[in-house]
C-alpha positions in Angstrom: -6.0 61.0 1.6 -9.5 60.6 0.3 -9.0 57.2 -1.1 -7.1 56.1 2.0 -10.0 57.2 4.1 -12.3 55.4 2.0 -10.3 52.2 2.0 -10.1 52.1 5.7 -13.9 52.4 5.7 -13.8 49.7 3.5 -12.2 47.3 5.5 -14.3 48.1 8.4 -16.9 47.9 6.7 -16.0 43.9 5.3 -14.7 43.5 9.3 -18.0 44.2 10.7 -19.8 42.1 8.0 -17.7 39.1 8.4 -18.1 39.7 12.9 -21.7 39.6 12.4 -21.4 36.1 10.3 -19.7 34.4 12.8 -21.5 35.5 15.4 -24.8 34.4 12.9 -23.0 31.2 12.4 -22.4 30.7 16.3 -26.1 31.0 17.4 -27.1 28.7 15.0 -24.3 25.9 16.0 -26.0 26.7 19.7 -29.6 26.5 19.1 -28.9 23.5 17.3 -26.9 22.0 20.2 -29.5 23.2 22.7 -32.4 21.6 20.9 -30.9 18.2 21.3 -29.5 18.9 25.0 -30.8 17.0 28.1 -33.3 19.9 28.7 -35.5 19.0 26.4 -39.3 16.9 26.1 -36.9 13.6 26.1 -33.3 14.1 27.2 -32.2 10.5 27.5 -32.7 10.6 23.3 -31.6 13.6 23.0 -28.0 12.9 24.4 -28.0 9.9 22.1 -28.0 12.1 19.5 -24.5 11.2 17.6 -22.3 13.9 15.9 -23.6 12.5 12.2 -26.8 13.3 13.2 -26.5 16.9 14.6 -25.1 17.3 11.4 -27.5 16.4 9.1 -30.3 17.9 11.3 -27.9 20.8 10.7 -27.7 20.5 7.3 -31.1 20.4 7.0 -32.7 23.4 9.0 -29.8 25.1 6.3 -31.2 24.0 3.2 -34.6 25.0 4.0 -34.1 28.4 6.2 -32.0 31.1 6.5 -33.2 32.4 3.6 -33.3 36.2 5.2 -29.7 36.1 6.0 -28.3 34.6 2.7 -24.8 35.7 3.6 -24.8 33.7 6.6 -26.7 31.0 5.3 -23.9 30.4 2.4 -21.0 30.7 5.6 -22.9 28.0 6.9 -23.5 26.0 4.1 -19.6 26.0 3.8 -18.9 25.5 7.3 -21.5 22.4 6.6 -20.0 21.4 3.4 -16.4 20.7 5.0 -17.7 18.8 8.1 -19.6 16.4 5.6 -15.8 16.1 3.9 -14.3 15.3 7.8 -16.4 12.5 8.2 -15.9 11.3 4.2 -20.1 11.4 3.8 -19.3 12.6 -0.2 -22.9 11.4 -0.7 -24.5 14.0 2.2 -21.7 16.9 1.4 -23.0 17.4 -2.4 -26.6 18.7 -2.3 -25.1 21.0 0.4 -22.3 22.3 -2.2 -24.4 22.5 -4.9 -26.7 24.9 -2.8 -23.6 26.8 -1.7 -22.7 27.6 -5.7 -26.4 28.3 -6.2 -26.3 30.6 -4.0 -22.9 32.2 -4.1 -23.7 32.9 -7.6 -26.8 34.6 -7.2 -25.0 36.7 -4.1 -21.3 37.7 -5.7 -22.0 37.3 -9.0 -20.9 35.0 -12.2 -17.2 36.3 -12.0 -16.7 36.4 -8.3 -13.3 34.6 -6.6 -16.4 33.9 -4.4 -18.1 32.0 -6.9 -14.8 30.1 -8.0 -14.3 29.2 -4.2 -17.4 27.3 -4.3 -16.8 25.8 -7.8 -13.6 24.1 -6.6 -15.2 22.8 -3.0 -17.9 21.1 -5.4 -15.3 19.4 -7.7 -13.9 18.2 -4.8 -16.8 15.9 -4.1 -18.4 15.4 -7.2 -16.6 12.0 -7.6 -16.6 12.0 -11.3 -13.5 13.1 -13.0 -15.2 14.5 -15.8 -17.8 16.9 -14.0 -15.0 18.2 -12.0 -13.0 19.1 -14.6 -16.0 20.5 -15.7 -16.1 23.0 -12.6 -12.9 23.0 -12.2 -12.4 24.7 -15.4 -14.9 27.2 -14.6 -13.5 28.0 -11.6 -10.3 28.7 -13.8 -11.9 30.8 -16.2 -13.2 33.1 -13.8 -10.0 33.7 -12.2 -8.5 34.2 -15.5 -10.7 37.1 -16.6 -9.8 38.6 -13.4 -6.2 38.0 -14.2 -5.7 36.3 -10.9 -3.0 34.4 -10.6 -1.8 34.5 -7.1 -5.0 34.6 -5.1 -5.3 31.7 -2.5 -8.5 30.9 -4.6 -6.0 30.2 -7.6 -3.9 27.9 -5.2 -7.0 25.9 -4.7 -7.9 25.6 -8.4 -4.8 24.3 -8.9 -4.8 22.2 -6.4 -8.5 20.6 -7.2 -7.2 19.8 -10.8 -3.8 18.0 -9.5 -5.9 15.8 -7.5 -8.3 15.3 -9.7 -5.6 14.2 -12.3 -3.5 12.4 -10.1 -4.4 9.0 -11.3 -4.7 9.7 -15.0 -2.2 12.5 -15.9 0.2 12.0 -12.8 2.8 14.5 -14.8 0.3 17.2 -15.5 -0.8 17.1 -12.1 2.4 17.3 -10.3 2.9 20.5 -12.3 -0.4 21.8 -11.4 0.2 20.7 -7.5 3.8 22.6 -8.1 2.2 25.6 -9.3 -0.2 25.4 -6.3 2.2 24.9 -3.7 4.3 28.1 -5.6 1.2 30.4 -4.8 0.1 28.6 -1.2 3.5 29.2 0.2 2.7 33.0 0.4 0.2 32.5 3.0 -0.2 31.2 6.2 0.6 27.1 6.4 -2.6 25.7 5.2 -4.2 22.2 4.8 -4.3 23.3 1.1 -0.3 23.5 1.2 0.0 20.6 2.8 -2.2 18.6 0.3 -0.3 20.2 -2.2 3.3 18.9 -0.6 1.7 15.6 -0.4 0.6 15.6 -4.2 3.7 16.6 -5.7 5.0 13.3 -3.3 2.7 10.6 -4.8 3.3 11.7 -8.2 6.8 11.1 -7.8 6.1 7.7 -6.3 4.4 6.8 -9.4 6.9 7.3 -11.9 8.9 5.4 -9.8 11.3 8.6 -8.7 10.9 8.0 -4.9 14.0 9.8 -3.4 12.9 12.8 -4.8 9.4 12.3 -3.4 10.8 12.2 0.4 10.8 15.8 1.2 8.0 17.1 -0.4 6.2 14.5 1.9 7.9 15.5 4.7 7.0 19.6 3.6 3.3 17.7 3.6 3.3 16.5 7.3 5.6 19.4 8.2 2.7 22.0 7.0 -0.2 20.1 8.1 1.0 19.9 11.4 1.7 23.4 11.8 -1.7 24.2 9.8 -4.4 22.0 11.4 -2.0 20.4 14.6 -1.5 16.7 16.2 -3.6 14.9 15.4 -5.1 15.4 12.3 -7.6 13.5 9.9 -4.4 13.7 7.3 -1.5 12.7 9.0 -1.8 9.0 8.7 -2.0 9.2 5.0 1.2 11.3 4.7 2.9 9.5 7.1 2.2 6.1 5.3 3.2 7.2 1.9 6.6 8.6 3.2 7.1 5.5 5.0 6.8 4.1 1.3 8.8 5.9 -0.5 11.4 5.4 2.5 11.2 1.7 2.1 12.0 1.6 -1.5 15.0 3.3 -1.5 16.2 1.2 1.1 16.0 4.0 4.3 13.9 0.7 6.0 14.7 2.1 9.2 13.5 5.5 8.4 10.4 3.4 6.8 9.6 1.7 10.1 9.2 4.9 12.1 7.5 6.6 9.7 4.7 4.2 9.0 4.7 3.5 13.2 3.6 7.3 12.9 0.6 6.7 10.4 -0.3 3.4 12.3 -0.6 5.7 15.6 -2.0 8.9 13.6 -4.5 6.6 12.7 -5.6 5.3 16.2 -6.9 8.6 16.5 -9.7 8.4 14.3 -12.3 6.5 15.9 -14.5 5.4 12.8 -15.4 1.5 12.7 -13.6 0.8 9.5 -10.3 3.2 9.2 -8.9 3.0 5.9 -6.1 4.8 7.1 -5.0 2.6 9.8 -5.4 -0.4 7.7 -3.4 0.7 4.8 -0.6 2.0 7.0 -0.8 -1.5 8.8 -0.5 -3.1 5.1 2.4 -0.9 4.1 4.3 -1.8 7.0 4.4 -5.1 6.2 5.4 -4.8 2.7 8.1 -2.5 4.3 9.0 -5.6 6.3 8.5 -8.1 3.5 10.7 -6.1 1.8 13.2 -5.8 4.6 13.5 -9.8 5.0 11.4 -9.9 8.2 8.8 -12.1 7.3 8.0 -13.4 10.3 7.4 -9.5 11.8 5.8 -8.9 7.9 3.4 -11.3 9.0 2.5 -9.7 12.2 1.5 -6.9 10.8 -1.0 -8.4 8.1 -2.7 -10.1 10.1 -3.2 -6.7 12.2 -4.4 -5.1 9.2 -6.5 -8.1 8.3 -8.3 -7.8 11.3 -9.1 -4.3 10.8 -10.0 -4.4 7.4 -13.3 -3.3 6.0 -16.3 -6.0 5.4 -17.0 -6.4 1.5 -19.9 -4.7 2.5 -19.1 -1.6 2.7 -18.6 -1.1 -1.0 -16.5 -1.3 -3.9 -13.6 0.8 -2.1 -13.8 -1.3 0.8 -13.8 -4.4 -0.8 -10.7 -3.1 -3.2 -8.7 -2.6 0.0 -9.8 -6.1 1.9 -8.6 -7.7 -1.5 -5.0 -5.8 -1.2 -4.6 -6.7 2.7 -5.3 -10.4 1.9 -3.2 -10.6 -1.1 -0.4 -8.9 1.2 -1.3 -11.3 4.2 -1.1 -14.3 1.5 2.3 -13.1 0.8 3.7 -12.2 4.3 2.2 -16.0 5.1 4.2 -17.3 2.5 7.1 -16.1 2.9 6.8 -16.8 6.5 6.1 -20.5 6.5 2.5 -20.4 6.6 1.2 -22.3 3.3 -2.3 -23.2 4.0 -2.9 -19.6 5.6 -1.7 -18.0 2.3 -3.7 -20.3 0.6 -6.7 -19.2 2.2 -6.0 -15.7 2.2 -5.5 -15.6 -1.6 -8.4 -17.3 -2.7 -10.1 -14.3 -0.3 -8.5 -11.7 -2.3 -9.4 -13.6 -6.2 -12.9 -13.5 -4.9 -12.8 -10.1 -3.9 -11.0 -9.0 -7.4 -13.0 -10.8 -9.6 -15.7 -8.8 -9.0 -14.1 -5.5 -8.6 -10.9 -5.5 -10.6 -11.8 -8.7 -12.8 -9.2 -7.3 -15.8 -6.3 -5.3 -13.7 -3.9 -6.1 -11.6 -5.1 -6.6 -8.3 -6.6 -9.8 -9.7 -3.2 -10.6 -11.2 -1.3 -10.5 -8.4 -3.9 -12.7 -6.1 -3.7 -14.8 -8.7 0.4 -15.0 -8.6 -0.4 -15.5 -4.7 -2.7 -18.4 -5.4 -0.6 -19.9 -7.7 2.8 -19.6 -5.5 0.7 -21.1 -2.2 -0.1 -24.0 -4.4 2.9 -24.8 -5.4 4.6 -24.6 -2.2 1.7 -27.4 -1.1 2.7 -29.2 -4.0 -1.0 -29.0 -5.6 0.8 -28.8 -9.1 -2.3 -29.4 -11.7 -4.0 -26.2 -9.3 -0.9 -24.0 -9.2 -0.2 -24.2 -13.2 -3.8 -23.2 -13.6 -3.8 -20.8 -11.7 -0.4 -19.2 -12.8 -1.5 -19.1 -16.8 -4.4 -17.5 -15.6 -2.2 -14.9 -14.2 -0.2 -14.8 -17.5 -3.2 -14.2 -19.6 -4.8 -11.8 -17.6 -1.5 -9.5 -17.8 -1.1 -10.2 -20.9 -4.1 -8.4 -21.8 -3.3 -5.9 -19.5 0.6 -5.2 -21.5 2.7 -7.1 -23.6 6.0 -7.7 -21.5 5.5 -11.0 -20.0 5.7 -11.1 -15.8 8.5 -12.1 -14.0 6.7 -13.2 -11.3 4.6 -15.5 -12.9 7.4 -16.8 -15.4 9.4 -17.8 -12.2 5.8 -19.7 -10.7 5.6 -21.6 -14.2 9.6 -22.5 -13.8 9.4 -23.7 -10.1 6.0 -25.7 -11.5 8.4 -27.5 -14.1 11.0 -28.0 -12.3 8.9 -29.6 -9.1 7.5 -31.6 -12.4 10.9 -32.8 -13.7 10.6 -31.3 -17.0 13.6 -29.5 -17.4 13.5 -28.3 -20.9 10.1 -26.7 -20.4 11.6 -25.0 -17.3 15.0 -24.0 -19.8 12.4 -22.4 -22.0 11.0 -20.5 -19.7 14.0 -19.6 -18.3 14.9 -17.9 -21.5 11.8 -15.7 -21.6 13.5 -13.9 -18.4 14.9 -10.6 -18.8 19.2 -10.6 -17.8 19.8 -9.4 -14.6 21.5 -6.4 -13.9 25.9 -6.3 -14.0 25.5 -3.3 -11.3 26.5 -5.4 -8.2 25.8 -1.7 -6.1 21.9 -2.3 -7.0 21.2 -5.5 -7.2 17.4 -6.9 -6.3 15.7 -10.2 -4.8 14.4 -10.4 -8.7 17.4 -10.4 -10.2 19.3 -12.7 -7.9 16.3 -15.2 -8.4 16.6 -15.2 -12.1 20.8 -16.3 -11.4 19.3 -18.7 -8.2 16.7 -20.3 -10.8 19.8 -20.8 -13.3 22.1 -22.5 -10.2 18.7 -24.9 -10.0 18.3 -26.1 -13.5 22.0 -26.9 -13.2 21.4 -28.7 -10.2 18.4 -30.7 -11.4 20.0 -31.2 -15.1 23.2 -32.8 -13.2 25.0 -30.2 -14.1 26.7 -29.8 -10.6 29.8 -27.8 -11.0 27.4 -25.2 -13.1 25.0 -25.4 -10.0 27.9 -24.3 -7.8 29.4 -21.6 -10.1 26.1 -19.8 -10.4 25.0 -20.3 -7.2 28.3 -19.0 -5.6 28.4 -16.3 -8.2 24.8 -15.2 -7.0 26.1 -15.4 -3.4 28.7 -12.9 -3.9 26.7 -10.6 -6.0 24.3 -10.3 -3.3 27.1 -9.9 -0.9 28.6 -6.9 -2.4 25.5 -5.4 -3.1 24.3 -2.3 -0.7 21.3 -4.1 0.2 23.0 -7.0 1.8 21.8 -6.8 4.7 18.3 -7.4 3.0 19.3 -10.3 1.1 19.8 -12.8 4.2 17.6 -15.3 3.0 18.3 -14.7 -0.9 22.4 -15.6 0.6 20.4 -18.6 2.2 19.3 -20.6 -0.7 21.9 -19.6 -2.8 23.9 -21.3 -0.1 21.7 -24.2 -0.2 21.8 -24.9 -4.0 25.3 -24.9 -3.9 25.4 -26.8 -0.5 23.2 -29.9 -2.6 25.5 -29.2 -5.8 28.6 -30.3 -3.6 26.6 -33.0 -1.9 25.9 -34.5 -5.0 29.5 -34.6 -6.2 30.8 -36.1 -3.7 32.0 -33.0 -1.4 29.7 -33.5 1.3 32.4 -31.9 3.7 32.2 -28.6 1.7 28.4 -28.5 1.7 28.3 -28.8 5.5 29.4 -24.9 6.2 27.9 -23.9 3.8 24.0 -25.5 4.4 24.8 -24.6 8.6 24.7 -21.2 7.6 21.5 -21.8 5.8 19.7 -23.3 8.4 20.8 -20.4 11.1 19.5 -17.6 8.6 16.1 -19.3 7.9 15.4 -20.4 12.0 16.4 -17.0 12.8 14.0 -15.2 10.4 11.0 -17.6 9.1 8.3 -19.4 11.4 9.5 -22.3 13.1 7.0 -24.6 10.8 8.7 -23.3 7.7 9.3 -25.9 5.9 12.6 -24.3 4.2 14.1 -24.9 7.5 13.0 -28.9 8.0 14.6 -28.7 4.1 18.1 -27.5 5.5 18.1 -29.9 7.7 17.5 -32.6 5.8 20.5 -31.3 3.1 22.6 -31.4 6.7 21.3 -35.1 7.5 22.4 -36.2 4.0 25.4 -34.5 4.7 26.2 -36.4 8.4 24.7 -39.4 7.2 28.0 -39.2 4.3 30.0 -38.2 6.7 28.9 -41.7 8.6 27.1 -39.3 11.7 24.2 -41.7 11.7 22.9 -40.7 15.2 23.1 -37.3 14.2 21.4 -37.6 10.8 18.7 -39.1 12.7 17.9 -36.4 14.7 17.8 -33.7 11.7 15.8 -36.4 9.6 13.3 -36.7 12.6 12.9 -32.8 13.4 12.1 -32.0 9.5 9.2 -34.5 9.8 7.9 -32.8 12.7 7.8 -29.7 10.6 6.5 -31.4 7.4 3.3 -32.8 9.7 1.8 -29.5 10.7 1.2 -28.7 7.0 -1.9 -30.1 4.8 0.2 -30.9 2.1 3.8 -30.2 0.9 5.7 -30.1 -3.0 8.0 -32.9 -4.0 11.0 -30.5 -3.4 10.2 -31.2 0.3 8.6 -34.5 0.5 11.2 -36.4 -1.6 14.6 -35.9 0.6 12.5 -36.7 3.7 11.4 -40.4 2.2 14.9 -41.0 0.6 16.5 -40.0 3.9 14.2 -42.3 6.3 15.1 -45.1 3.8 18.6 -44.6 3.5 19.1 -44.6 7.2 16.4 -47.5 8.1 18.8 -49.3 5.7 22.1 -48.5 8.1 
């Protein structure tokens, strides 16, 4: 009865203490406000006073008072410490940290959960991996020789080493963010829980398991809503990565709404530059990319474009302005937009060269480069720019790129040198037999085949591989995401007829063509003036002179409104205007 007494005396005891430390904590937020309210000496400045700077003033009168009421100092400290970590002001939060482990130490003790508390919330903003594993650790040691290993404080240890391992060990820290969410669920939904959720999500995503990454980022906006409410600061970025794990297995739909969610999450947070909104912005038009929307892809990049961070702002920000236009330059090319791609690649080599001058981010601007100037047949420039892709991944790992392999194959071919393009062609990996999972790579390795057969005069091989990749993309379940693949596989074969002799054949066949690519790429595209000039060689055999006219004369329109164009489009528009000035 004793001990029960005494434990209830306890807890009153730790109530009253922690009443008296907010109420501590409440008349300091007050006088601080009141100091910079309109009564003051100069009101006009000090309503101008932003929120940034009540808080540093704040931070400030902390650090260097307060020292009779150390208790409440250190609540403040920590109340401090997480608004710094709101706004994303690492640089301002860590003196204020580092004070609050100074001094929990000296208050609770060298073994304290306390003491571990504090020890995690500075490894979280330390921003270097190894100094908060460091801390980390002794946070962890701490709550080992007090055999905790269910405390909330242990959820947060746990959680502080998955994210700090993310990058680097993305297995071992999707068991240490399983391990935290296994402790955090036993408490009230917290933004810890959430982050956890989200963790064991984008670890998932990386090792390229992304179905089973869906619901644990669904637990993460699930929990964070319920934890910290609508909006929040984190919402966007769970949103987004859902929406990106969505797209890629194929649930585009799903994808779309999700990412609309982290585009309007994002609205919310009123900062100049909101990496949130612009990521989210980019990822929707991969999503679309992906979906075989260019045209609404391109929409979207240029949104995020516009949004995106000045170089200025640092390496991070000039990391994320070279992935927006690397993703605009590809949205733009696949859209119809060549000298626009062009110019937003050669934004985002600039911007890697100096931050990513060895990884992949250059790589892939590189690829971007290289595939604009192709398309605007600027060969010598493209092929230069392509091996400097190769060797820059090649550096990086030893299995050659698709991507670039395909580049230096279209280059050849645009060339005429067929067995360089062969011997490239036999670099390539096979393509999958699974007709149920079928990709846009895959089918481009069996399209590529179909057009060394066409260009070799190999036309009856030209039309069995390119009716074979037709099919195959037909069956597969992402059909419906394949329109434009189904389009120039159509159009190979189309030209394959045309050539021997079937020009009747071809007809359907390059109608089809032409409706998929006016229905879903810019109206300058010059894929579509090259359907219709397959269908005015195909009227024009068919004796439809006045007809073949008309296609011949709307293609030229489209060729005009671009700088420049590759042989692949320039040739059948002189050979047409000749043939038919000659009728």
């Amino acid at each position: 009865m004793a001990a029960a007494i005494g434990g209830i005396g306890w807890q009153a005891r730790k109530a009253r203490l922690e009443a008296q430390r907010a109420a501590a904590v409440q008349d300091f937020m007050v006088d601080l406000f009141r100091t910079n309210s309109s009564r003051q000496a100069d009101p006009v400045k000090a309503r101008q006073t932003t929120a940034r700077e009540l808080l540093d003033i704040g931070a400030r009168r902390i650090e260097t008072g307060l020292d009779e009421a150390p208790q409440n100092k250190l609540a403040l400290l920590r109340l401090f410490g997480g608004l710094y970590g709101e706004f994303a002001l690492s640089s301002e939060q860590l003196p204020v940290r580092k004070q609050a482990v100074e001094l929990s130490r000296r208050l609770f003790g060298d073994d304290s959960p306390e003491l571990a508390s504090d020890l995690v919330a500075l490894a979280r903003t330390v921003g270097d991996h190894d100094e908060a594993e460091r801390l980390i650790a002794q946070a962890g040691a701490i709550l080992d020789r007090r055999r905790d290993e269910r405390s909330f404080v242990r959820g947060q240890q746990l959680l502080a080493s998955a994210i700090n391992n993310e990058s680097s060990d993305p297995e071992g820290a999707q068991n240490d963010a399983r391990r935290a969410v296994a402790i955090l669920q036993n408490f009230a939904d917290s933004a810890e829980l959430a982050e956890a959720h989200y963790i064991v999500g984008i670890t998932l995503c990386s090792q390229g398991d992304y179905a089973a990454a869906i619901e644990p980022l669904k637990q993460a906006i699930a929990v964070s809503i319920s934890a910290l409410g609508v909006p929040n600061p984190k919402l966007s970025q769970y949103y987004e990565q859902l929406g990106n794990a969505q797209g890629f297995t194929l649930r585009y739909a799903e994808a779309e709404a999700s990412i609309a969610q982290a585009i309007e999450q994002a609205h919310e947070n009123k900062a100049e530059y909101d990496y949130d909104r612009v990521r989210a912005l980019t990822t929707m038009a991969v999503v679309l990319f992906n979906e075989d929307q260019p045209r609404r892809s391109l929409e979207f990049a240029e949104r995020a474009k516009a949004d995106a961070p000045p170089a200025s702002e640092g390496g991070d920000a000039s990391l994320l302005r070279a992935y927006v236009f690397d993703t605009a330059s590809r949205s733009a090319l696949a859209a119809g937009e060549f000298d626009g791609a062009l110019a937003d690649a050669q934004v985002a080599v600039q911007l890697a060269r100096i931050h990513d001058p060895e990884g992949v981010v250059l790589v892939s601007a590189l690829q971007r480069k290289a595939a604009a100037l192709e398309e605007l047949g600027r060969i010598g420039e493209a092929a230069g720019t392509a091996q400097e892709a190769f060797d820059v991944l090649a550096r990086l790992r030893p299995e050659p790129s698709r991507l670039t392999t395909w580049l230096q194959i279209g280059l050849a071919l645009d060339q005429g040198r067929l067995d360089q393009a062969r011997t490239l062609f036999a670099t390539l990996p096979p393509g999958g037999a699974d007709t149920q999972t079928v990709t846009p790579k895959a089918q481009s390795r069996n399209l590529f085949a179909a057009r060394i057969n066409l260009a070799a005069g190999d036309y009856a091989g030209a039309i069995k591989l390119a009716a074979a990749a037709i099919e195959q993309s037909r069956a597969s379940r992402q059909a419906p995401y394949l329109r434009l693949e189904i389009a120039d596989g159509q159009l190979v074969e189309a030209l394959a007829r045309l050539r021997g002799g079937d020009a009747a054949g071809a007809r359907g066949l390059l109608a089809d063509a032409l409706a998929t690519r006016t229905e879903l790429y810019l109206p300058q595209h010059p894929k579509i003036a090259e359907a219709r000039l397959a269908l005015a060689e195909c009227a024009l055999a068919l004796g439809r002179r006045t007809e073949a006219a008309g296609l011949i004369a709307q293609a030229a329109a489209i060729e005009q409104r671009h700088s420049s164009l590759s042989v692949r489009y320039r040739e059948p528009l002189t050979r047409l205007r000749r043939q038919i000035a000659m009728r």
